[in-house]
C-alpha positions in Angstrom: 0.0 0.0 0.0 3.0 2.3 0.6 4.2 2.5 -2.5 0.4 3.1 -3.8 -0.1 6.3 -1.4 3.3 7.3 -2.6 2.6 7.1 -6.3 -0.7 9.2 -5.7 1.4 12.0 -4.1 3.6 12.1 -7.4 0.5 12.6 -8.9 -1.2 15.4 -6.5 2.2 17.5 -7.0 1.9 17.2 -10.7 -1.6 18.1 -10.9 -1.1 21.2 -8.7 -2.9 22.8 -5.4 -6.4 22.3 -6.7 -6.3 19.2 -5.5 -4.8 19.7 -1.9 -7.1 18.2 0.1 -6.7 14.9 -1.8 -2.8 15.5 -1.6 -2.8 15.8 2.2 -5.3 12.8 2.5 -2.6 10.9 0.2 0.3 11.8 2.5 -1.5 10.3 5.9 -2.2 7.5 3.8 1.6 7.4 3.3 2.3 8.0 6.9 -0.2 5.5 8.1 1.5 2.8 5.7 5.3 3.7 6.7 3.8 3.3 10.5 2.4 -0.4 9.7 5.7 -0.9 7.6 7.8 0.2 10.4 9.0 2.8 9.3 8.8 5.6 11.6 11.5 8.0 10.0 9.3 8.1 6.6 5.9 8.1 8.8 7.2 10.8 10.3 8.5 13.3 7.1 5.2 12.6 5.3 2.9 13.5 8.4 5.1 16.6 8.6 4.7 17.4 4.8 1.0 16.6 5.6 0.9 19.4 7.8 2.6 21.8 6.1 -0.2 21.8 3.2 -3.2 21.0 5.9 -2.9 24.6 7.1 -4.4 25.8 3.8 -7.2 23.7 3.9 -10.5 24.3 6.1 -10.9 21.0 6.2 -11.8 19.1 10.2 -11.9 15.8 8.4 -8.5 15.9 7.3 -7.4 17.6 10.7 -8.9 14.9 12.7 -7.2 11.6 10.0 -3.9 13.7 10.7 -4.0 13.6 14.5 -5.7 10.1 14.6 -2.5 8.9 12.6 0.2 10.6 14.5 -1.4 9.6 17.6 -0.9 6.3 16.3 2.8 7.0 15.4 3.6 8.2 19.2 2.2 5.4 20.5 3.8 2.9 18.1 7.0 5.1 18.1 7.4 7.0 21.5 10.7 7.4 21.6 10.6 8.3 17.5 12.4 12.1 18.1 10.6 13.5 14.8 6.9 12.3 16.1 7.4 13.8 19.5 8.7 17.4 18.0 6.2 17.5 15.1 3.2 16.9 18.2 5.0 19.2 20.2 4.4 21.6 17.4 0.7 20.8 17.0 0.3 20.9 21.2 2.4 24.1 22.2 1.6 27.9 19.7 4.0 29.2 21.5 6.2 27.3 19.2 4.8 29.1 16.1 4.8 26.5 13.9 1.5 24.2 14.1 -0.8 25.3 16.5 -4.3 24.3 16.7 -6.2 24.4 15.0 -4.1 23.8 12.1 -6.6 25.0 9.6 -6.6 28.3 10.9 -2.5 29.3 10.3 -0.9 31.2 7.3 1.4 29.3 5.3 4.5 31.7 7.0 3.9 29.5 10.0 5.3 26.9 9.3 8.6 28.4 8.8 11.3 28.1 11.1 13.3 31.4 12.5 
């Protein structure tokens, strides 16, 4: 299924941000086979990338899928260092990087100072 998810995210990219939703909904898909895979490191980077696009969407579906699949992560992987800074960043807005609600940040915060 991996390598499924990951083909559809080629095709998302190519086919530009009109389809974001389904891109993000792609990448947890990604995420949630690297987890069953055992594959934390890649879980990790497309949950991360997964966030990065969710916060132009106004989407709670896609919110909720994100945080049911990195919950699954840190419990699969708590010691995973990735996992525990990238929910750090969704937990703490002091951070200013992924507050919640995720749906409600500019793009510029996700960039790191």
């Amino acid at each position: 299924a991996a390598s499924e998810f990951e083909s559809a995210v080629l095709l998302y990219e190519r086919e530009g941000a009109g389809r974001l939703r389904g891109h993000v909904i792609a990448l947890i898909g990604v995420a949630d086979a690297r987890i069953l895979l055992d594959d934390p490191a890649r879980a990790a980077e497309a949950l991360r990338v997964a966030c990065t696009l969710a916060v132009r969407l106004r989407s709670r579906h896609t919110e909720e899928r994100l945080r049911e699949v990195l919950s699954r992560a840190r419990q699969r992987y708590p010691r995973e260092a990735a996992l525990r800074e990238l929910t750090d960043r969704l937990r703490d807005p002091a951070s200013g990087t992924l507050p919640i609600p995720v749906a409600a940040l500019p793009v510029q915060a996700f960039t790191r100072t």
